[in-house]
PQR file of N, CA, C, O and H, with PARSE charges and radii, in Angstrom:
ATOM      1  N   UNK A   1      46.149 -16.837 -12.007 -0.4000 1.5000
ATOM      2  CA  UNK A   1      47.452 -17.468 -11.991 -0.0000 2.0000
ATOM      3  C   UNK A   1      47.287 -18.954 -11.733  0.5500 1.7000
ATOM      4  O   UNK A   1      46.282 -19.456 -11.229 -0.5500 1.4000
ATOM      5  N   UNK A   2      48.579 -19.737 -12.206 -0.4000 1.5000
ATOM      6  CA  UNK A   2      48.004 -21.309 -12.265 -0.0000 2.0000
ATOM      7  C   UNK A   2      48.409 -21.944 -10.938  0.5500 1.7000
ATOM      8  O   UNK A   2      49.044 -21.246 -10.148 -0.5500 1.4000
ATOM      9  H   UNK A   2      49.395 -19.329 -12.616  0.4000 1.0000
ATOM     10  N   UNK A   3      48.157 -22.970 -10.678 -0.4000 1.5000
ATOM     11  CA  UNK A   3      48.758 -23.071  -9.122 -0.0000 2.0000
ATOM     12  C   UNK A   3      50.235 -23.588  -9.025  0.5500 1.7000
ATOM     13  O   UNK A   3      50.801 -24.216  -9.920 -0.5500 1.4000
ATOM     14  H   UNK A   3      47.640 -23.537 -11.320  0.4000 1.0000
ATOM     15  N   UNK A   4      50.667 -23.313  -8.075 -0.4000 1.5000
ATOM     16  CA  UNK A   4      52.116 -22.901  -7.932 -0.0000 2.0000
ATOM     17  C   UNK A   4      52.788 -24.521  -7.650  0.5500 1.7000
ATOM     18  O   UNK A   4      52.404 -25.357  -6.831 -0.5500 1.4000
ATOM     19  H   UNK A   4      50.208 -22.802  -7.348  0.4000 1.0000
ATOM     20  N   UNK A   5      53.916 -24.610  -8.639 -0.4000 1.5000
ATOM     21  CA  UNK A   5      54.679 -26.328  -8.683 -0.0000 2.0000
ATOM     22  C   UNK A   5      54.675 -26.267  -7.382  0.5500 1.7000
ATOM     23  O   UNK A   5      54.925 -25.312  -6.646 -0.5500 1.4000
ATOM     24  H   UNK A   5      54.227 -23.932  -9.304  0.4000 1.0000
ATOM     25  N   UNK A   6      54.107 -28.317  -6.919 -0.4000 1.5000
ATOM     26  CA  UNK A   6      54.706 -28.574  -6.105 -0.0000 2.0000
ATOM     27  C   UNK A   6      55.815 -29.688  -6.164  0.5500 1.7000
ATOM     28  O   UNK A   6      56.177 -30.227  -5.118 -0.5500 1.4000
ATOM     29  H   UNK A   6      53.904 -29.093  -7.516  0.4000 1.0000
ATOM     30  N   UNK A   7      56.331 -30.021  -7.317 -0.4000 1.5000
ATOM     31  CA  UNK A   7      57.972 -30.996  -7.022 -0.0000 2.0000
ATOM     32  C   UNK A   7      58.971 -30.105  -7.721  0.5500 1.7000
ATOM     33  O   UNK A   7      58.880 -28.991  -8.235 -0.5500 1.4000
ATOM     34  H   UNK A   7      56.037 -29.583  -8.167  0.4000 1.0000
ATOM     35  N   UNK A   8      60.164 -31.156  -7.534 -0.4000 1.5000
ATOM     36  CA  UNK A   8      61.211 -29.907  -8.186 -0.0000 2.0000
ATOM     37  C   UNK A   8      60.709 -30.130  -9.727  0.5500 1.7000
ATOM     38  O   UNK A   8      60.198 -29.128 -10.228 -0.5500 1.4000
ATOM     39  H   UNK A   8      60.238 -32.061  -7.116  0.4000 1.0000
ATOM     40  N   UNK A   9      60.780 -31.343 -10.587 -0.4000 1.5000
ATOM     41  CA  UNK A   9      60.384 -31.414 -11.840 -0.0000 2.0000
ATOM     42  C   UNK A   9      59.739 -30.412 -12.597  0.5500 1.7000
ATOM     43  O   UNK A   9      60.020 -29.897 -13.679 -0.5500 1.4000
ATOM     44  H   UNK A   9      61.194 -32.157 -10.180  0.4000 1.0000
ATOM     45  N   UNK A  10      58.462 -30.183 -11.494 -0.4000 1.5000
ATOM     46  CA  UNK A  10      57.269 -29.015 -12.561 -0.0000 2.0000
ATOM     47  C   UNK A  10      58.036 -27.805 -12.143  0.5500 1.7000
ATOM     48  O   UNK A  10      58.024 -27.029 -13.098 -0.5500 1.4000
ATOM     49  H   UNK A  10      58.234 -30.602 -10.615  0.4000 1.0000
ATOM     50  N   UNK A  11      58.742 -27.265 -11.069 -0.4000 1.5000
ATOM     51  CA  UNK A  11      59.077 -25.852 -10.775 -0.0000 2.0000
ATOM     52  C   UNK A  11      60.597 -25.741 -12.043  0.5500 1.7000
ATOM     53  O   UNK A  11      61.062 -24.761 -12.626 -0.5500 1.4000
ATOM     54  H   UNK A  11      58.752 -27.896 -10.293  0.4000 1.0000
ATOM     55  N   UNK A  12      60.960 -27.066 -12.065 -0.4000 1.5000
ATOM     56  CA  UNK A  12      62.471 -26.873 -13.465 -0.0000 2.0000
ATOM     57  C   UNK A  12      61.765 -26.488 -14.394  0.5500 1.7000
ATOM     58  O   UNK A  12      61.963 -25.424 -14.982 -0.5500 1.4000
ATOM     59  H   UNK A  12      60.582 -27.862 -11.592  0.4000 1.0000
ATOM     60  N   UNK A  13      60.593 -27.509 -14.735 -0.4000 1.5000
ATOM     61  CA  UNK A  13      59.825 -27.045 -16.092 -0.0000 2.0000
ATOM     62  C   UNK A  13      59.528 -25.674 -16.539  0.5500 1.7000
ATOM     63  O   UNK A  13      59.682 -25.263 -17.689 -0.5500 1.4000
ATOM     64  H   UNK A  13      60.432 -28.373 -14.257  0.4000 1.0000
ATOM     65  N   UNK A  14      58.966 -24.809 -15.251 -0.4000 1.5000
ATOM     66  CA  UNK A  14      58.447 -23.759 -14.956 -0.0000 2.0000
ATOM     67  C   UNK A  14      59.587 -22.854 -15.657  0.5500 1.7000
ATOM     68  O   UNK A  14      59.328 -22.138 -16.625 -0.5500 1.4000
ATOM     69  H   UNK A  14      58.842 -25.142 -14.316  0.4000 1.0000
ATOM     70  N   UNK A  15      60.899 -22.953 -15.070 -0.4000 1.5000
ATOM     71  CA  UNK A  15      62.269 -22.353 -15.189 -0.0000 2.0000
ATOM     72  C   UNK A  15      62.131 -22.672 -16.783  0.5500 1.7000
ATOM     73  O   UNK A  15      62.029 -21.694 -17.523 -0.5500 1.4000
ATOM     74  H   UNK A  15      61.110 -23.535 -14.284  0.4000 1.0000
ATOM     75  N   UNK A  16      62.123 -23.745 -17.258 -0.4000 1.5000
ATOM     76  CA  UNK A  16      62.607 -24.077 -18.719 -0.0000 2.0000
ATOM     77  C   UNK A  16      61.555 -22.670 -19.482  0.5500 1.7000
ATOM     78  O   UNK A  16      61.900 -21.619 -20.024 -0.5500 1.4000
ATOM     79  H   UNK A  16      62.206 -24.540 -16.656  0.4000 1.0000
ATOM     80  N   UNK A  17      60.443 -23.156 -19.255 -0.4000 1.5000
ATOM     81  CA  UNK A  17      59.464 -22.084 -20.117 -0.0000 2.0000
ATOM     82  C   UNK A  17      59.669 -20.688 -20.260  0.5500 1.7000
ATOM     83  O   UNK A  17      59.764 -19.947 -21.238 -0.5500 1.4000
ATOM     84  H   UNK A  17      60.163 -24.009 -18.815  0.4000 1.0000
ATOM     85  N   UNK A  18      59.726 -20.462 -18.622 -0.4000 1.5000
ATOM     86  CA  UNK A  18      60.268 -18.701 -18.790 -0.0000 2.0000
ATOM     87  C   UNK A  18      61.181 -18.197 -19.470  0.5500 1.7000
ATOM     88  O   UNK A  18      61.093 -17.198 -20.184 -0.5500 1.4000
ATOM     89  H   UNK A  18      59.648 -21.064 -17.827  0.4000 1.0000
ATOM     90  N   UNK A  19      62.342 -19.033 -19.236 -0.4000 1.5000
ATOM     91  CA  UNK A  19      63.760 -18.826 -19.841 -0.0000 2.0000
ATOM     92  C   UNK A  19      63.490 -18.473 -20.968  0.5500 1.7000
ATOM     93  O   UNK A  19      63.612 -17.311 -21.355 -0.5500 1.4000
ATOM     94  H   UNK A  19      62.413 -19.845 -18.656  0.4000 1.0000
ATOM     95  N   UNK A  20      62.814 -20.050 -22.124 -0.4000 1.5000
ATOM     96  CA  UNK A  20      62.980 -20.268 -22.751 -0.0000 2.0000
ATOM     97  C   UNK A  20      61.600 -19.078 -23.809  0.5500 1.7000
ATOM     98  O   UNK A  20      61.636 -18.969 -25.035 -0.5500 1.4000
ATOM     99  H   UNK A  20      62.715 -20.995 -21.809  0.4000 1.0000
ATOM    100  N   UNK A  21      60.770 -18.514 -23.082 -0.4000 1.5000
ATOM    101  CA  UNK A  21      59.650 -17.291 -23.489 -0.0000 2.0000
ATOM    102  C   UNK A  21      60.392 -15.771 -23.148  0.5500 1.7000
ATOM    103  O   UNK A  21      60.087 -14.694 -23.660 -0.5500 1.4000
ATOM    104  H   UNK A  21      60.741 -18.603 -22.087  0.4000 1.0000
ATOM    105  N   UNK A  22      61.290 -15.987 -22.286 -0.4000 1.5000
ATOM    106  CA  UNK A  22      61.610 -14.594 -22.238 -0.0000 2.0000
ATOM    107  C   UNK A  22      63.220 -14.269 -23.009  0.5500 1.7000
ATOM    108  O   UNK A  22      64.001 -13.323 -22.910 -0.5500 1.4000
ATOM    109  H   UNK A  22      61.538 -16.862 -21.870  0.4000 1.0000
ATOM    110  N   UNK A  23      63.237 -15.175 -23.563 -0.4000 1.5000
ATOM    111  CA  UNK A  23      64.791 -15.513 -24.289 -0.0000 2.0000
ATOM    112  C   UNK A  23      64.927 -15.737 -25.887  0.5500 1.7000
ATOM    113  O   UNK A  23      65.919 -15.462 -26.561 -0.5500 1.4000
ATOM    114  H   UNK A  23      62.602 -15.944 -23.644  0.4000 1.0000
ATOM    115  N   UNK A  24      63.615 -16.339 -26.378 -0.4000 1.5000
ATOM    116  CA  UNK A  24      63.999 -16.789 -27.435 -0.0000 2.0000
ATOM    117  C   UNK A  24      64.655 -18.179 -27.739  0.5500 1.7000
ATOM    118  O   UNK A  24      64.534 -18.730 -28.834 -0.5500 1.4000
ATOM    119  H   UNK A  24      62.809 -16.562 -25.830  0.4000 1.0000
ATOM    120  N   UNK A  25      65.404 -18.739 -26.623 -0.4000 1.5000
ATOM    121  CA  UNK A  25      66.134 -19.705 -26.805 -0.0000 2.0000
ATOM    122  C   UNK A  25      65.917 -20.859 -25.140  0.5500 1.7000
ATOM    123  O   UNK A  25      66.017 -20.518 -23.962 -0.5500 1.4000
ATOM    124  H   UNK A  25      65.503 -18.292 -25.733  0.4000 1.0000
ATOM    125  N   UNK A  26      65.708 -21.779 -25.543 -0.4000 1.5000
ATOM    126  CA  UNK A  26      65.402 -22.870 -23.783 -0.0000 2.0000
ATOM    127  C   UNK A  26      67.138 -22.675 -23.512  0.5500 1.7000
ATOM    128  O   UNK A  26      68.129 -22.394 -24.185 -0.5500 1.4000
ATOM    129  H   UNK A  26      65.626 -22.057 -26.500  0.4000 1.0000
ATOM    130  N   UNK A  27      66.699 -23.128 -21.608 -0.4000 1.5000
ATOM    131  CA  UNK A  27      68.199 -22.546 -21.164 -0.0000 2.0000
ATOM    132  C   UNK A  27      69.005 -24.563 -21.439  0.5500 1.7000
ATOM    133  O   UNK A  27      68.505 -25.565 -21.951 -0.5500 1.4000
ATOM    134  H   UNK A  27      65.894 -23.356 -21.060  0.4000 1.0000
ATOM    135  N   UNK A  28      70.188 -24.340 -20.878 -0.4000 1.5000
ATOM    136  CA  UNK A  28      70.637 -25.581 -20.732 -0.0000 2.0000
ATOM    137  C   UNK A  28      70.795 -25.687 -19.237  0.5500 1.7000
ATOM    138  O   UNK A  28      70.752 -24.774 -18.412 -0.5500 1.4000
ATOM    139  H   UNK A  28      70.594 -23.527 -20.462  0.4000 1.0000
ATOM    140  N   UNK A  29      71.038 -27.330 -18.993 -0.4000 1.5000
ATOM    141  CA  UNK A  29      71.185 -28.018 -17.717 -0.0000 2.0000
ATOM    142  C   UNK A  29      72.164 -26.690 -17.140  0.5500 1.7000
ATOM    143  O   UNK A  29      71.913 -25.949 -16.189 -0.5500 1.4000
ATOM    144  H   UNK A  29      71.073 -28.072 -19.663  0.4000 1.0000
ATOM    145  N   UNK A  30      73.322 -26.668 -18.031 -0.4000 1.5000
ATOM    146  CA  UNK A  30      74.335 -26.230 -17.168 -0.0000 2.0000
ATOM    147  C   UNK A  30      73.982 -24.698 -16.316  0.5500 1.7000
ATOM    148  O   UNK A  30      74.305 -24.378 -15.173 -0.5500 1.4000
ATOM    149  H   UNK A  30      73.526 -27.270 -18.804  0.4000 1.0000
ATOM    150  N   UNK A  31      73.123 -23.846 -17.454 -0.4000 1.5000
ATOM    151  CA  UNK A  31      72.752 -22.349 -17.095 -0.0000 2.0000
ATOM    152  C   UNK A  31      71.711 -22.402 -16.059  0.5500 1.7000
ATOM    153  O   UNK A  31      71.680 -21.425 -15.312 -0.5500 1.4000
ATOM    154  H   UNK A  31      72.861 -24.107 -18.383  0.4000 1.0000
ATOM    155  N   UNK A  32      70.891 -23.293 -15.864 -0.4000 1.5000
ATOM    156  CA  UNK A  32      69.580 -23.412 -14.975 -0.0000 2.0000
ATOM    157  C   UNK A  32      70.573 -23.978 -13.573  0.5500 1.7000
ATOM    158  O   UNK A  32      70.175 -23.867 -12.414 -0.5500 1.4000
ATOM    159  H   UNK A  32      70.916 -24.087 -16.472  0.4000 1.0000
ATOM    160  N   UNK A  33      71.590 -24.443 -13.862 -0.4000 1.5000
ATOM    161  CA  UNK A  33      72.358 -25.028 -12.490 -0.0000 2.0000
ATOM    162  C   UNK A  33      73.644 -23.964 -11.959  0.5500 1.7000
ATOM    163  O   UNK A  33      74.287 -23.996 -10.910 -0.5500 1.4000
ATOM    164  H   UNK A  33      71.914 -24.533 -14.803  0.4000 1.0000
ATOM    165  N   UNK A  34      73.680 -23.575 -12.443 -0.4000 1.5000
ATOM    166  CA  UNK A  34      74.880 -22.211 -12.536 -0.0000 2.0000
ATOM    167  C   UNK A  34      73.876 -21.189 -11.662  0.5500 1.7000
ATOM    168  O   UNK A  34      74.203 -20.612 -10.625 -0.5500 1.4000
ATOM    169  H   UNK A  34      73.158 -23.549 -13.295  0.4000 1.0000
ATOM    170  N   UNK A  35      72.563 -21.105 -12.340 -0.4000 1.5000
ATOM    171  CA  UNK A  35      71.618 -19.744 -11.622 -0.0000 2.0000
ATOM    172  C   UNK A  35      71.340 -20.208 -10.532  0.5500 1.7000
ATOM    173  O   UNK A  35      71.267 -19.349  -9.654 -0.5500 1.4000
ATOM    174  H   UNK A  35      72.298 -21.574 -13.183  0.4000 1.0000
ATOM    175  N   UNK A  36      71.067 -21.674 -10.078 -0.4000 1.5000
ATOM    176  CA  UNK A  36      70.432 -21.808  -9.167 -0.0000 2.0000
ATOM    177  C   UNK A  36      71.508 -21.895  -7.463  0.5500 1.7000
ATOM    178  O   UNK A  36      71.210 -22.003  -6.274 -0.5500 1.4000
ATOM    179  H   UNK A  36      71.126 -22.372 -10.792  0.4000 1.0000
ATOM    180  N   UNK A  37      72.491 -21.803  -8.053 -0.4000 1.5000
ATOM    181  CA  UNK A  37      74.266 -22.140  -7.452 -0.0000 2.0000
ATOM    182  C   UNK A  37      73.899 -20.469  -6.732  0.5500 1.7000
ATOM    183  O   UNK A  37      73.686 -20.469  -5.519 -0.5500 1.4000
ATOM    184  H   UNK A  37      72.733 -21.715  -9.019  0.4000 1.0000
ATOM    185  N   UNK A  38      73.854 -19.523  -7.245 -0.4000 1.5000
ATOM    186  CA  UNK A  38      74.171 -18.443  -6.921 -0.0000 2.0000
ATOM    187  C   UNK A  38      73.331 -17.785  -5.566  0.5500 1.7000
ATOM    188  O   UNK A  38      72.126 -17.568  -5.438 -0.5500 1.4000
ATOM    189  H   UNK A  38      74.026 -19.523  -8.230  0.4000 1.0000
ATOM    190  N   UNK A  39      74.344 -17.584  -4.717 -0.4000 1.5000
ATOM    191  CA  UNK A  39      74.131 -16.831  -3.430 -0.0000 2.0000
ATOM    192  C   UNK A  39      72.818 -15.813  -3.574  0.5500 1.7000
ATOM    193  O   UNK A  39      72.292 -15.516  -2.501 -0.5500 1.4000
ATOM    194  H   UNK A  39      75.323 -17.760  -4.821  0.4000 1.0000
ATOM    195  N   UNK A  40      72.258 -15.271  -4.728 -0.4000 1.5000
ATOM    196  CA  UNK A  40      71.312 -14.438  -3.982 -0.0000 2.0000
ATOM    197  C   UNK A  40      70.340 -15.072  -4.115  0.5500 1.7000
ATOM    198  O   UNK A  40      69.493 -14.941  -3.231 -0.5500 1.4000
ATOM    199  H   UNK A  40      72.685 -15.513  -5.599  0.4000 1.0000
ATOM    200  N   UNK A  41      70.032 -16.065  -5.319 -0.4000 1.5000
ATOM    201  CA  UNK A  41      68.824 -16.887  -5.409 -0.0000 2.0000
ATOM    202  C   UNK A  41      68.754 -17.875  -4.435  0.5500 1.7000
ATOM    203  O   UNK A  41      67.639 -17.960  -3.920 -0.5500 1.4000
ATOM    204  H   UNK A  41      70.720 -16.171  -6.037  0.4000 1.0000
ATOM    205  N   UNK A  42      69.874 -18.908  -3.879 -0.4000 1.5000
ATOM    206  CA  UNK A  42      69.798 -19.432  -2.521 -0.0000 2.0000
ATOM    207  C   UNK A  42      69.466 -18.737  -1.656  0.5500 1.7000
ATOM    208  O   UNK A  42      69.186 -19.451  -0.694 -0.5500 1.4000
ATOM    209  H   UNK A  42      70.779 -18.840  -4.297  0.4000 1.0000
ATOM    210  N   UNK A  43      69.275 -17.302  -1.345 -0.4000 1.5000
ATOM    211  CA  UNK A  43      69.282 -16.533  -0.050 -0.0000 2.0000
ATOM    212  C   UNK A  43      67.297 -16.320  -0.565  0.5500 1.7000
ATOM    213  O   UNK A  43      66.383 -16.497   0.241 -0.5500 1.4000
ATOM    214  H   UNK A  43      69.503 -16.722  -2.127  0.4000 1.0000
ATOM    215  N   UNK A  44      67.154 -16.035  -1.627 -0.4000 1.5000
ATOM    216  CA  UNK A  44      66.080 -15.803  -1.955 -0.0000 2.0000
ATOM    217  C   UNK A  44      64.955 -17.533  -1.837  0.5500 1.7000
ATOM    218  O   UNK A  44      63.767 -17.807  -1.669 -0.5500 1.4000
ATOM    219  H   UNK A  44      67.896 -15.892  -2.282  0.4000 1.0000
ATOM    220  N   UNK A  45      65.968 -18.120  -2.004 -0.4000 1.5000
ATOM    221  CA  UNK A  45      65.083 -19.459  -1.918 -0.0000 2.0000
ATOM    222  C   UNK A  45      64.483 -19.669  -0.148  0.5500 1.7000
ATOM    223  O   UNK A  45      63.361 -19.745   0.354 -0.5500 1.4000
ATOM    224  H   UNK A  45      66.933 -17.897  -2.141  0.4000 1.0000
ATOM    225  N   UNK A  46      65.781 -19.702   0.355 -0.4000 1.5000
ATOM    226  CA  UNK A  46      65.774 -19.856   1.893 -0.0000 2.0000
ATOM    227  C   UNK A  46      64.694 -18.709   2.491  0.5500 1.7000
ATOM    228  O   UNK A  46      63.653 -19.155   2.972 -0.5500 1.4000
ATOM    229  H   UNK A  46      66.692 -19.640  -0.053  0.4000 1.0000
ATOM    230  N   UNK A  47      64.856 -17.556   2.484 -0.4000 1.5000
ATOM    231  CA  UNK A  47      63.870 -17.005   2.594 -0.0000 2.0000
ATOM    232  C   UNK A  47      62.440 -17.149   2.244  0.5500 1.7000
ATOM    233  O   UNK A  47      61.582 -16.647   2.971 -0.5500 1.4000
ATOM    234  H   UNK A  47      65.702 -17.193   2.093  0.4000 1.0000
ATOM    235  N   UNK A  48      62.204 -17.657   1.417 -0.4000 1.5000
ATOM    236  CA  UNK A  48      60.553 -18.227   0.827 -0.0000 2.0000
ATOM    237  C   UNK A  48      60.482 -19.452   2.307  0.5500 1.7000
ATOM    238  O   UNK A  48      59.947 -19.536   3.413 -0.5500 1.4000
ATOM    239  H   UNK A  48      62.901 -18.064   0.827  0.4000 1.0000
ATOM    240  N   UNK A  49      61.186 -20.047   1.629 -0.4000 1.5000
ATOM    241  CA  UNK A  49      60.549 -21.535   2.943 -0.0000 2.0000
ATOM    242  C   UNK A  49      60.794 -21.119   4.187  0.5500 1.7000
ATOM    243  O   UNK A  49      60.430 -21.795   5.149 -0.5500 1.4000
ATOM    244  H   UNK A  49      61.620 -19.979   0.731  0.4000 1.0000
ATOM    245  N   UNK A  50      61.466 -19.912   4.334 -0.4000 1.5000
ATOM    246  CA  UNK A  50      61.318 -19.657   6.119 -0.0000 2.0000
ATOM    247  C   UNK A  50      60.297 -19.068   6.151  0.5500 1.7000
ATOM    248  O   UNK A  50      59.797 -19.004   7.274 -0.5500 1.4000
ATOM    249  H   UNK A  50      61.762 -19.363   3.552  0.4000 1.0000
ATOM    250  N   UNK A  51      59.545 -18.403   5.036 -0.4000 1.5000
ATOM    251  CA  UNK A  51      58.296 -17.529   5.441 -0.0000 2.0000
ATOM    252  C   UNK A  51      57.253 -18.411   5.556  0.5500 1.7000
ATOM    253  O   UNK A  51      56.386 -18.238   6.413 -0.5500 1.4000
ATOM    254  H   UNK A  51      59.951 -18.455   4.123  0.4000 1.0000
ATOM    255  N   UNK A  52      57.225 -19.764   4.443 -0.4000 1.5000
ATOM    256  CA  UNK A  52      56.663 -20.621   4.360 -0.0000 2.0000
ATOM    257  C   UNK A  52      56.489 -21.436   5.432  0.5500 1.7000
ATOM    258  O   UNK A  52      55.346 -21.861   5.603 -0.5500 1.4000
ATOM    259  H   UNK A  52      57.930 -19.904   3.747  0.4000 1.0000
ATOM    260  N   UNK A  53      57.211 -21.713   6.083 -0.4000 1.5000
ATOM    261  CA  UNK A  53      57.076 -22.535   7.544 -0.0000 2.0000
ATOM    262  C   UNK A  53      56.382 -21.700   8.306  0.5500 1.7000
ATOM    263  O   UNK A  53      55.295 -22.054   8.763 -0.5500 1.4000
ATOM    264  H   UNK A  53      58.140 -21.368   5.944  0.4000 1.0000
ATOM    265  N   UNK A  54      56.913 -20.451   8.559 -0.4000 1.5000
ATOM    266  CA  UNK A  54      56.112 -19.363   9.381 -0.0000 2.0000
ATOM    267  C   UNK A  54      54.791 -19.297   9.485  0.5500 1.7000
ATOM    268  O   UNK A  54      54.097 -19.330  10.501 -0.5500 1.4000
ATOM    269  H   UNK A  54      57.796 -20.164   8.187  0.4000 1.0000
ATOM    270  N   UNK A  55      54.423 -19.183   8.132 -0.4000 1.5000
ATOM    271  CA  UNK A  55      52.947 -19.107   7.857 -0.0000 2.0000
ATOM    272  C   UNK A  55      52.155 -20.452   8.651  0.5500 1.7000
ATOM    273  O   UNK A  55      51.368 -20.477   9.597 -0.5500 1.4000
ATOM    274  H   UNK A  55      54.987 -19.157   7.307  0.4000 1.0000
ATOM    275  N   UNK A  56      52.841 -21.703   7.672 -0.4000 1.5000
ATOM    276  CA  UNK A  56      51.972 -22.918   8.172 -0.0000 2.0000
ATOM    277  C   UNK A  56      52.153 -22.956   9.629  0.5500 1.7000
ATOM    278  O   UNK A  56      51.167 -23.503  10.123 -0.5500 1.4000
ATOM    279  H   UNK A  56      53.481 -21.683   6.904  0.4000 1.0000
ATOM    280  N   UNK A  57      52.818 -22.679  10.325 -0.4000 1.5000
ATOM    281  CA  UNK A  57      53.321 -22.760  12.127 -0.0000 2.0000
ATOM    282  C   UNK A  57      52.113 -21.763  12.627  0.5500 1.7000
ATOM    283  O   UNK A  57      51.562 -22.176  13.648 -0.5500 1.4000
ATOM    284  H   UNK A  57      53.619 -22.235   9.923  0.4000 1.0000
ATOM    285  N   UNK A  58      51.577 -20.484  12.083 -0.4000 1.5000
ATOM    286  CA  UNK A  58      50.906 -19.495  12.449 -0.0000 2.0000
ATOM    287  C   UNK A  58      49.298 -19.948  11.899  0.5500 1.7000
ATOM    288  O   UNK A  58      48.453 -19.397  12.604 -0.5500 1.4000
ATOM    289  H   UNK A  58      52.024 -20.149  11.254  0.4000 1.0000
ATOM    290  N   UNK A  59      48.965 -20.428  11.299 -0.4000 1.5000
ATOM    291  CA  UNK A  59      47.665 -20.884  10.591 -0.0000 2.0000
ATOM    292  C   UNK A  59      47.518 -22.139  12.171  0.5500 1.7000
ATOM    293  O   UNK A  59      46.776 -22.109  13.154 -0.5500 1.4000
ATOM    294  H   UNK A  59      49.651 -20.876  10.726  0.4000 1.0000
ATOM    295  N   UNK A  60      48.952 -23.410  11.605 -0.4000 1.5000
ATOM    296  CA  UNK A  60      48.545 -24.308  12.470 -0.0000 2.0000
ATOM    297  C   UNK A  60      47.823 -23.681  14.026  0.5500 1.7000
ATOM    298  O   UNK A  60      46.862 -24.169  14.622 -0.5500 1.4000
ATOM    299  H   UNK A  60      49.554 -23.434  10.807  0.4000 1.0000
ATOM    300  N   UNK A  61      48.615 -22.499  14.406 -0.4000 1.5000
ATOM    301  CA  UNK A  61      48.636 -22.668  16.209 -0.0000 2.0000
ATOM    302  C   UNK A  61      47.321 -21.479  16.166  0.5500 1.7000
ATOM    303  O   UNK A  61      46.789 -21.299  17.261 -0.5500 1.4000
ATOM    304  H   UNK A  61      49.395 -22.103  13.922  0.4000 1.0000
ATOM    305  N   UNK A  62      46.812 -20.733  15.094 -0.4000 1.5000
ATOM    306  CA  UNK A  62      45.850 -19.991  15.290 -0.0000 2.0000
ATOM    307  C   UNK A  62      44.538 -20.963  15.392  0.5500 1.7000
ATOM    308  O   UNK A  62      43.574 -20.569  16.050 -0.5500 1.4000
ATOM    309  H   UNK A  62      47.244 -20.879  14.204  0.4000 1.0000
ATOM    310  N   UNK A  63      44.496 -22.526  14.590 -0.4000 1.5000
ATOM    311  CA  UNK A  63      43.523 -23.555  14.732 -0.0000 2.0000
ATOM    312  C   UNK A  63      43.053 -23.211  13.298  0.5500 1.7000
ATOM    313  O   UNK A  63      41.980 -23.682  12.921 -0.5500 1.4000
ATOM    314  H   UNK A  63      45.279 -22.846  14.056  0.4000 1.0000
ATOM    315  N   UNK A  64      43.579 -22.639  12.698 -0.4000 1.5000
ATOM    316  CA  UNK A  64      42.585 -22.674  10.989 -0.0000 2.0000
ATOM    317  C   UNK A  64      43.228 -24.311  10.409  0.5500 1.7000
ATOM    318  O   UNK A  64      44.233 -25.014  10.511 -0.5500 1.4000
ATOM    319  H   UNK A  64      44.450 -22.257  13.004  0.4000 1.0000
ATOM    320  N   UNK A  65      41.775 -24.302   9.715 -0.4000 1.5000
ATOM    321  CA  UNK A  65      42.369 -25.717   8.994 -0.0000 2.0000
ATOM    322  C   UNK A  65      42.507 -26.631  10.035  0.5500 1.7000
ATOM    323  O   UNK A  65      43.457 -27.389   9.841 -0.5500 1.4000
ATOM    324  H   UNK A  65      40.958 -23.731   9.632  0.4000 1.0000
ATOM    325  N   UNK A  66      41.996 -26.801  10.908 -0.4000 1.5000
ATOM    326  CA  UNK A  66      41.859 -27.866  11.896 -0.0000 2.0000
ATOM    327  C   UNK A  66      40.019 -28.449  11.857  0.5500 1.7000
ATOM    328  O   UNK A  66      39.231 -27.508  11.947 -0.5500 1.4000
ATOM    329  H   UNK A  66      41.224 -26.185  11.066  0.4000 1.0000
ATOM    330  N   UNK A  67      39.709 -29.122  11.799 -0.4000 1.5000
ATOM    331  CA  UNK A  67      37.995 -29.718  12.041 -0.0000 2.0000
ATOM    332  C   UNK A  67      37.593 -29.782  13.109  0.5500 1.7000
ATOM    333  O   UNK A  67      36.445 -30.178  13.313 -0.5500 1.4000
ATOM    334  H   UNK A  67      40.350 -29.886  11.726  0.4000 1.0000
TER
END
């Protein structure tokens, strides 16, 4: 797997491709902003970066990745 976007730009791009490979057709501004509006994918977003903090908070205080 390729490594995972880090700005919003490459993760939209990311969105454009799938859409636009699992569709037949690239999405528009408005449909990629409409999906991203919606309560379960915000709940699903928020959830990633709370796990995401978690992790880095648990790596940090275990001392990995420290010299």
């Amino acid at each position: 797997m390729k490594k995972p976007p880090e700005t919003i730009d490459e993760a939209l791009a990311l969105v454009r491709r799938f859409i636009a490979q699992t569709t037949d057709a690239p999405p528009t501004d408005g449909e990629i902003a409409r999906a991203l509006s919606r309560y379960f994918v915000l709940n699903e977003i928020r959830g990633h970066v709370v796990l995401e903090r978690e992790e880095t908070r648990r790596t940090r205080k275990d001392g990995e990745g420290v010299p």
